[in-house]
C-alpha positions in Angstrom: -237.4 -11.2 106.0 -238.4 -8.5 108.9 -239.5 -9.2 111.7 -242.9 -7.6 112.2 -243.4 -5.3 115.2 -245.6 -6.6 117.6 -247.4 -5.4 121.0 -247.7 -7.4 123.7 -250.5 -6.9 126.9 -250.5 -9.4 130.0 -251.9 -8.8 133.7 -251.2 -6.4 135.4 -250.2 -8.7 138.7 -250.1 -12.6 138.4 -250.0 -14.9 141.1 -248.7 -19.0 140.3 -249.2 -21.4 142.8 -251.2 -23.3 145.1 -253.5 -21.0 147.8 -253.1 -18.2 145.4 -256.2 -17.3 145.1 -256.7 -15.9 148.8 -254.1 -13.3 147.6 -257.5 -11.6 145.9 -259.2 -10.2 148.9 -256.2 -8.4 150.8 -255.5 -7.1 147.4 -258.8 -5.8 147.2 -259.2 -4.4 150.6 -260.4 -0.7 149.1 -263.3 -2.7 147.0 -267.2 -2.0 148.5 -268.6 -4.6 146.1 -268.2 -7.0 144.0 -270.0 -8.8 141.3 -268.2 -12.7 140.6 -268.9 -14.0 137.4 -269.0 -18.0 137.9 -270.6 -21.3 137.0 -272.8 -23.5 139.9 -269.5 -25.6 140.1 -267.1 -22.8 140.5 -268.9 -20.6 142.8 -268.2 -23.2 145.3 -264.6 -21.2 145.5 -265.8 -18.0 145.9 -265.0 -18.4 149.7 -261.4 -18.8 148.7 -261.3 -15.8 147.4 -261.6 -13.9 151.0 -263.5 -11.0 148.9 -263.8 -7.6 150.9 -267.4 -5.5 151.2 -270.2 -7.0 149.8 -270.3 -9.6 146.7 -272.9 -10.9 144.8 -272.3 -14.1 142.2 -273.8 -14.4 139.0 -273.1 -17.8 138.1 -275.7 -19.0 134.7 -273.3 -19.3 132.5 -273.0 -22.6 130.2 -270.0 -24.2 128.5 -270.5 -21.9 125.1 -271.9 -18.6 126.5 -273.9 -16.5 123.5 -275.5 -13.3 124.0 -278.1 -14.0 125.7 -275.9 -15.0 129.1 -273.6 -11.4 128.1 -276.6 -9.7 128.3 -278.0 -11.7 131.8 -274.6 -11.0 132.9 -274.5 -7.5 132.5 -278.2 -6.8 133.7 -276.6 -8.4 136.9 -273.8 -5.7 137.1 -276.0 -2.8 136.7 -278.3 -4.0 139.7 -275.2 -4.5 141.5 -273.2 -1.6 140.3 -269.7 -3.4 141.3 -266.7 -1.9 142.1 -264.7 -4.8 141.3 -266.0 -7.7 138.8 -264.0 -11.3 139.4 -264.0 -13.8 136.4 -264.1 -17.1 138.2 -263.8 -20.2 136.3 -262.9 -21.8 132.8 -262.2 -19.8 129.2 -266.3 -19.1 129.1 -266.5 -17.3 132.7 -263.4 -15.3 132.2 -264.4 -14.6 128.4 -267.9 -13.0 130.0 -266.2 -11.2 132.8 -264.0 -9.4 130.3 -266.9 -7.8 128.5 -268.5 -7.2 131.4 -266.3 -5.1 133.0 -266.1 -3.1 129.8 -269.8 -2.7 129.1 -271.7 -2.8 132.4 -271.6 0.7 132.7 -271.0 1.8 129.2 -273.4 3.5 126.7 -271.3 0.6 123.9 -273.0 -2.6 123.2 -271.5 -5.8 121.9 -272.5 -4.7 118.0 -270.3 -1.4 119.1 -267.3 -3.2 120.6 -266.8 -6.2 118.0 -263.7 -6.9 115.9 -260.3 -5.0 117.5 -260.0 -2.4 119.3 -263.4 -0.6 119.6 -263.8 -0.4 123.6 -263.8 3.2 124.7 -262.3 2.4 128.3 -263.0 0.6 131.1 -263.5 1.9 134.1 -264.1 -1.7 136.2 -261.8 -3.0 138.2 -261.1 -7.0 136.6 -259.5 -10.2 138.4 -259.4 -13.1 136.2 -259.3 -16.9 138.8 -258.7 -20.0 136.0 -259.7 -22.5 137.1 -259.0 -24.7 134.3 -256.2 -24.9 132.3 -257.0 -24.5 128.6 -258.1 -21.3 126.9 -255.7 -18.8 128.8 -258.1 -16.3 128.9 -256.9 -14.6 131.8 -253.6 -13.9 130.3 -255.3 -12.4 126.9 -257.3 -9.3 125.6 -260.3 -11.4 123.8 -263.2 -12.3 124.0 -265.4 -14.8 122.1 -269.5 -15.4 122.0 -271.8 -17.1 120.2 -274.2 -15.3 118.2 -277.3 -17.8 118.4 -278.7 -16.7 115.1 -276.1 -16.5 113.0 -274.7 -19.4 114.7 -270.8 -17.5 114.8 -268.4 -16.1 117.3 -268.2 -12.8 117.7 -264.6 -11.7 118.5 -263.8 -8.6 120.6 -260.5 -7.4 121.0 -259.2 -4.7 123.5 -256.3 -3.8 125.8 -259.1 -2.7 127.9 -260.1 -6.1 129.1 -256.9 -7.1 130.3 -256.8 -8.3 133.7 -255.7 -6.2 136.6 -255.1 -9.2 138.3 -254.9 -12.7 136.8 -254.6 -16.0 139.1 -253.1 -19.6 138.2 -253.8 -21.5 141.6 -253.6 -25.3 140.7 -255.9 -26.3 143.3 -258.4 -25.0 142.2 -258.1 -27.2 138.8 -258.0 -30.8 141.2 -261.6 -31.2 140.9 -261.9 -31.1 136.1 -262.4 -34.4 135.6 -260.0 -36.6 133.5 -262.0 -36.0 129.9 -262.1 -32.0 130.3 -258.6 -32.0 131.8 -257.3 -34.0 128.5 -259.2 -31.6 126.2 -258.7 -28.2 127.7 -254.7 -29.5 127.9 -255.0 -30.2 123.9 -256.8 -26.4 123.2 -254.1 -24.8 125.6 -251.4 -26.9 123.3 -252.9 -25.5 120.0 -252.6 -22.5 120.5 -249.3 -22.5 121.1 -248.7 -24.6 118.5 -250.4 -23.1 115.8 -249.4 -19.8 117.0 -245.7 -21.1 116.3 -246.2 -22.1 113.2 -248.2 -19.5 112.0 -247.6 -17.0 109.1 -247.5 -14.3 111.9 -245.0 -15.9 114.0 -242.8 -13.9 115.8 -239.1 -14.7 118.0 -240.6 -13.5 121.4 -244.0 -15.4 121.1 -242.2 -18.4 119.8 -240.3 -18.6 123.0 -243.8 -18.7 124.8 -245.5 -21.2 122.4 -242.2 -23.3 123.0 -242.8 -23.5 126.7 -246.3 -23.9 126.5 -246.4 -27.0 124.1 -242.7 -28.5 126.2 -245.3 -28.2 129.4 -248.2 -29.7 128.0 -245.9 -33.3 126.7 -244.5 -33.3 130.0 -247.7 -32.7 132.2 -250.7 -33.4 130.5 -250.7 -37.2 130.8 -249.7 -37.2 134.5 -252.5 -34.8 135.2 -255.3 -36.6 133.3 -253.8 -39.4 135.2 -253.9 -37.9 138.8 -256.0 -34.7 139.4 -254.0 -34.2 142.4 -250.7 -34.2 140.8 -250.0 -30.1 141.8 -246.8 -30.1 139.7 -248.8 -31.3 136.8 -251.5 -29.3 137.3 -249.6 -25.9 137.5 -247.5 -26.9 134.3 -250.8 -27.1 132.5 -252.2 -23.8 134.0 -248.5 -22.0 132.7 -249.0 -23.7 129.3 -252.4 -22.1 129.3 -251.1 -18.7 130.1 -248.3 -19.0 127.3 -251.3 -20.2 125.0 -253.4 -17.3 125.9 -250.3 -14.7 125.3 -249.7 -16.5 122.0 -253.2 -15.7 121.4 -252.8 -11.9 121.4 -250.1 -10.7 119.1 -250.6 -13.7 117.0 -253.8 -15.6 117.2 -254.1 -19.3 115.8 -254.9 -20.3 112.3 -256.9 -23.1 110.8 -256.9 -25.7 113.5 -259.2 -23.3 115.5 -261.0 -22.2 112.1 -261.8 -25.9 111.6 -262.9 -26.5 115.0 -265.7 -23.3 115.9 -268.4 -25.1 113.6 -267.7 -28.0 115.7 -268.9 -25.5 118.4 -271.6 -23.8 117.1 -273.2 -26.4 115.1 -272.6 -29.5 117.6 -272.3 -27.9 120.6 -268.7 -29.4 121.3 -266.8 -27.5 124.1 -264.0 -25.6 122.2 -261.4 -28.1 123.7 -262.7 -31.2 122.7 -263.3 -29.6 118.9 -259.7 -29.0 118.9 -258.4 -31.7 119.6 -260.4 -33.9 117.3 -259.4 -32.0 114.4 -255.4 -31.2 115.8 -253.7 -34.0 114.0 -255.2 -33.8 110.6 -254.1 -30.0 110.9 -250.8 -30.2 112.3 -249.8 -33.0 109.8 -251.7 -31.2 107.0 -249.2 -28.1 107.8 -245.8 -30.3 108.3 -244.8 -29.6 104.5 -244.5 -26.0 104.6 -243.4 -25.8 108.2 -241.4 -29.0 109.0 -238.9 -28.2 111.3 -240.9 -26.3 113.8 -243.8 -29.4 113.4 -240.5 -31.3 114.3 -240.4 -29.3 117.3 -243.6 -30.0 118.2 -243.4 -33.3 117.6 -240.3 -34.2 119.7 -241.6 -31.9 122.4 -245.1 -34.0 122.8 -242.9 -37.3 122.4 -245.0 -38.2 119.0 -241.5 -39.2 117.2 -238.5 -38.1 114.9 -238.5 -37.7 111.3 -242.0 -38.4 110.6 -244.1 -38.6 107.1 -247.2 -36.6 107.3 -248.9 -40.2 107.7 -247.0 -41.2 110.3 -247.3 -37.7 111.9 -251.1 -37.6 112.2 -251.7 -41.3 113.6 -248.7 -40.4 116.0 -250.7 -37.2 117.2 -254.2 -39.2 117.0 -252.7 -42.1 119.4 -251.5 -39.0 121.8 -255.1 -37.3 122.1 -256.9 -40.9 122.0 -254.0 -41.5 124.7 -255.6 -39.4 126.9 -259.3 -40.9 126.5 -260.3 -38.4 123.8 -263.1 -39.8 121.5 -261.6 -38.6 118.6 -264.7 -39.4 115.7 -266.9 -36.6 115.2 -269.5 -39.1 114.1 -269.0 -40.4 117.8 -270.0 -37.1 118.6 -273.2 -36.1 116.9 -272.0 -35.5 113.4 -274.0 -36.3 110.3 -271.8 -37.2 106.8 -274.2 -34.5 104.7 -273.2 -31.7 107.2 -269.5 -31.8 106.9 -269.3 -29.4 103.6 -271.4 -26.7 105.5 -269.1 -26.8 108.3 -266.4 -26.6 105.8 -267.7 -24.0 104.4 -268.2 -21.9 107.9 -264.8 -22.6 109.0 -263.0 -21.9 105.5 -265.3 -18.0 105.5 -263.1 -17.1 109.1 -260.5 -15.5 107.5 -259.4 -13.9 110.3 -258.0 -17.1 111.5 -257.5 -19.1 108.1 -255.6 -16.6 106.5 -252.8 -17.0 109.2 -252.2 -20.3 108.2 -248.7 -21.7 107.1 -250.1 -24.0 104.3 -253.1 -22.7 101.6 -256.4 -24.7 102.6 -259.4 -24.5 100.1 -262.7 -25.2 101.1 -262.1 -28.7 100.1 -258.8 -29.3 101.9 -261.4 -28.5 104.9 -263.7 -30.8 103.6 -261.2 -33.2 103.6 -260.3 -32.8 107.2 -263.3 -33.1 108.6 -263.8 -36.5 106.5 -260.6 -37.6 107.8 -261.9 -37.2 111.6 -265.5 -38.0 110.6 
């Protein structure tokens, strides 16, 4: 079979390691102003960053930004007229900071820009400062947010919202408590992991899905563990980036399909929605893609030469492992819903269809019964 061709975008500049994120100011030294696109929690490191000129922080944003926060966000920037905007916090703040630089001064609106590759330019400089180690949105060209009404995500897609400037400075991930730590590790997994088993898998983003999910068995435990553990901590923010560039050329596939209605419906932060539903998928896929779920599952220490069975309450023990309250009725969930979430997740094609294995709407069904 060919391989298909694939393009690949990442920063610009990226800086790993503890302390990195002072390296934003002298970068910045030409930059007047600044607009920082936080939450209250994070904008307690906006010292760090040693910013230039003036700055100004806009920092309302919740765990599942929808449109109304985009367009708060962006009403921000045009009082502010920024020079530089500086995404500053977890997959949701960099997420916003992305379209942000590409619409605050743009006659395009978020109707305009949706789906791939409809941003016209962008003409803001962007610095992207994780400071959790899950969605690898600095590392990536999407964005996701909610459409309140029609309770969806709207993607957008666009080598102009790559970061000029992307930072991975562990420190600032000492302070995400044990639970969010656990389930932002499990979303930065899956999408490595269902990028490598995906029907759009490709050698080169293989090798980065590898590292990500080889990081995430050796690190995530210990950092869940031990906030302070810095070598655990920047293993998890590189297996984040990975996930995030696996994101791009690639994308995931029904795990994340399965796990938006969690979001939108329940209001469950993306990670934790992953990782409920990640071992009924992963075992779910095993039959039509059993070595590389082999691979997985040595990597994460889960086994050898598993049955599906064995597979998915070998998975299950690893995200309950890590004090993950795996039952979606735990979580808000009625039994009558589960077939309209089904039906949600199985109608986002542009995710399902890039599964290894065939799911109907009741093989959904049937998933979310299994974690009910």
């Amino acid at each position: 079979m060919a391989i298909a061709p694939i393009t690949l975008h990442q920063p610009l500049r990226l800086a790993v390691g503890a302390g990195t994120i002072s390296q934003v100011g002298p970068w910045a030294e030409d930059v007047a102003s600044t607009l920082v696109i936080a939450t209250p929690i994070t904008a307690g490191f906006v010292d760090r960053l040693q910013l230039p000129g003036r700055f100004s922080v806009f920092d309302a944003i919740p765990g599942e930004p929808d449109t109304a926060t985009l367009d708060a966000a962006l009403e921000a920037a045009r009082k502010t007229r920024p020079q530089m905007i500086v995404g500053l916090g977890g997959g949701s703040v960099l997420d916003v900071a992305k379209l942000v630089a590409a619409l605050w001064d743009s006659e395009q609106t978020l109707e305009d820009v949706a789906g791939p590759n409809r941003v016209a330019g962008r003409r803001t400089r962007l610095v992207q400062v994780a400071t959790t180690a899950g969605t690898g949105s600095e590392a990536g060209i999407r964005s996701l947010i909610t459409d309140p009404v029609k309770r969806t995500k709207i993607a957008v897609e666009s080598p102009h919202m790559i970061a000029d400037f992307a930072v991975l400075d562990p420190e600032l991930t000492y302070s995400v408590p044990p639970a969010v730590t656990a389930a932002t590790g499990v979303d930065a997994m899956a999408h490595c992991v269902e990028a490598f088993t995906n029907r759009r898998a490709h050698p080169m983003i293989d090798g980065f899905a590898r590292m990500g999910f080889g990081l995430v068995g050796r690190y995530l435990a210990r950092a869940v563990k031990d906030g302070h553990d810095t070598e655990a901590r920047e293993g998890l923010m590189l297996a984040s980036y990975y996930g995030g560039i696996c994101l791009g050329p690639v994308n995931t596939a029904a795990g994340h399909a399965i796990a938006y209605p969690l979001g939108t419906r329940l209001n469950l932060p993306h990670g934790l929605a992953n990782a409920i539903v990640f071992p009924h998928v992963l075992a779910f896929n095993q039959p039509v893609v059993a070595a590389k779920t082999a691979e997985v599952a040595a990597a994460l220490g889960l086994g050898d030469h598993l049955s599906s069975d064995e597979l998915r309450s070998s998975a299950y023990d690893f995200c309950g492992g890590l004090g993950i309250q795996m039952s979606l009725a735990a979580h808000g969930a009625k039994q009558e819903e589960l077939s309209l979430y089904a039906s949600e997740a199985h109608a986002i094609r542009r995710l399902m269809d890039n599964n290894p294995a065939e799911m109907s709407v009741q093989d959904v069904l049937g998933i979310y019964e299994a974690a009910f």
